[in-house]
Residue, then its C-alpha position, 0 to 999 in steps of 0.5 A: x500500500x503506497x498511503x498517499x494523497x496528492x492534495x495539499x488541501x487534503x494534506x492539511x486536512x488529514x493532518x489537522x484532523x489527526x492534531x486536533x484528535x492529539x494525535x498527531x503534532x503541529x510539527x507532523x503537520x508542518x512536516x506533511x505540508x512541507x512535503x509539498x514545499x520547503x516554503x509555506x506562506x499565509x495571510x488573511x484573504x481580507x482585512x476583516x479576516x485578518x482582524x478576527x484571526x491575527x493573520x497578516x494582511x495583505x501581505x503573507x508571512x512565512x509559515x514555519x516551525x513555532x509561531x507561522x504552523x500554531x498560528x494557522x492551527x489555531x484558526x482551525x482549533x477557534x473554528x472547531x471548537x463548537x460542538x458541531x464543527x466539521x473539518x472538510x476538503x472541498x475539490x470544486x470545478x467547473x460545474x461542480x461547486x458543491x461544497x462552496x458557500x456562494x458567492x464568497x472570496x472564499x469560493x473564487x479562490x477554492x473553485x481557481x485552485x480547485x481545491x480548500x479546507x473549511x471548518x465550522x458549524x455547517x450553517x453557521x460560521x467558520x474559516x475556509x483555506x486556500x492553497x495557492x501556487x506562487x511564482x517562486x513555486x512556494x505554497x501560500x495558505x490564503x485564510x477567509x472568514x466565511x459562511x459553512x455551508x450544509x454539505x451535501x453528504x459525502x458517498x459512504x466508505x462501502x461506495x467509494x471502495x467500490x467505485x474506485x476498484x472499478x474506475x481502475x479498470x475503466x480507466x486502464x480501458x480508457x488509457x488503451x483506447x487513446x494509446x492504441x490511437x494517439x499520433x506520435x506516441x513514441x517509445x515512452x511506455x504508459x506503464x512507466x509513466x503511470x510508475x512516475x506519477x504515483x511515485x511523485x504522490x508517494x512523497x505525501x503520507x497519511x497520519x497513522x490515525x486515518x482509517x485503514x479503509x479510507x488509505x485503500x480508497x486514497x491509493x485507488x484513487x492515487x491509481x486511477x488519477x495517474x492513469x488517467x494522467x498518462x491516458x491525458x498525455x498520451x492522447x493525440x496532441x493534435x487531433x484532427x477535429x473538435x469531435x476527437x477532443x469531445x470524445x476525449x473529454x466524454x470518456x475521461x470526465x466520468x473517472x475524474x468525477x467519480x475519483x473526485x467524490x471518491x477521495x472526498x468521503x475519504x478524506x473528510x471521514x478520515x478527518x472526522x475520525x477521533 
């Protein structure tokens, strides 16, 4: 079992999950982002938020050992404190925003990265986090004050298994049609490329508290999303119409939703977990 995620937002979110639990420490949770990047940063997303948390804005302050990790894990302990309080991923896109309270800074930020933690009350108030690449290819956490929407229940662990144990199948059915017909394919081989990629996850670990059944479901779905990956890049560069992009679009769409709902219910029950 490889045990990975690759997902800073699901990193954060495990982690965090297993500290407030006393499970883990601020260090293993520093240690766990830093697999990402050796340079974290954050700051609040608006000046109302960084009133109410102590957070720097606008500009970001480096998050390192001590005072930078405690700051941020403090925000997240404040917002779930209440009884009630849930700490969940969200991975928006396009078409797809549930989980986002509408019409926020918060929700903007989460649907450009695709990605965010939110932690509150669902229906009342909380923190959500956003990370964000910049150009000095560091990790810069981004912190609002918003609204915790009611999520719409997450798939059960039973389901999700499931469902990624077929996804890998339909996806290495999916990565051999688009093999079989890509343009100038050459040598490079799908298998190790596919070993690349889950090799690049592997760097990003689990605490030893999430649930073994939730760690299977993350590695299918590490499994899959690599092989869809390569299906991606295998594909022809240059097709010859719109409808070779439509039918590209139209056979890989499902896996990368199905994988999506998949590592959600994995994750949040793994930070649900105490």
């Amino acid at each position: 079992m490889l045990d990975h995620m690759c997902s800073p937002s699901a990193t954060l979110t495990v982690w965090a999950g297993s500290w407030l639990a006393g499970r883990s420490a601020p260090d293993d949770v520093l240690d766990a982002l830093r697999a990402w990047s050796p340079q974290h940063s954050v700051a609040a997303g608006d000046p109302v938020t960084g009133g109410r948390t102590g957070l720097p804005w606008p500009s970001a302050e480096p998050l390192e050992a001590g005072t930078g990790i405690m700051m941020l894990l403090k925000v997240i302990r404040e917002a779930m404190a209440e009884p009630g309080a849930q700490l969940r991923l969200v991975l928006p896109v396009p078409g797809d925003a549930r989980g986002l309270p509408v019409g926020t800074e918060f929700a903007t930020a989460a649907m450009d990265a695709e990605e965010g933690v939110i932690a509150g009350v669902p229906g009342g108030e909380g923190v959500a986090l956003v990370p964000q690449w910049t150009d000095e290819e560091a990790l810069q956490w981004t912190v609002f004050h918003t609204a915790v929407p009611v999520p719409t229940p997450d798939m059960s662990l039973g389901e999700a298994e499931y469902t990624m144990r077929e996804a890998v199948r339909e996806a290495a059915e999916a990565l051999m049609r688009l093999h079989t017909t890509a343009v100038g394919d050459g040598d490079d081989d799908p298998r190790e490329m596919i070993e690349a990629e889950l090799a690049d996850c592997s760097r990003h670990i689990y605490p030893d508290s999430a649930p073994l059944r939730a760690r299977r479901i993350l590695d299918s779905a590490d499994h899959v999303a690599a092989i869809l990956t390569v299906a991606q890049q295998t594909a022809p560069s240059s097709p010859s119409s719109a409808s070779a992009v439509q039918a590209q679009e139209t056979l890989l769409r499902p896996l990368w939703n199905a994988l999506r709902a998949a590592r959600l219910a994995a994750v949040n029950a793994a930070a649900g977990s105490r």
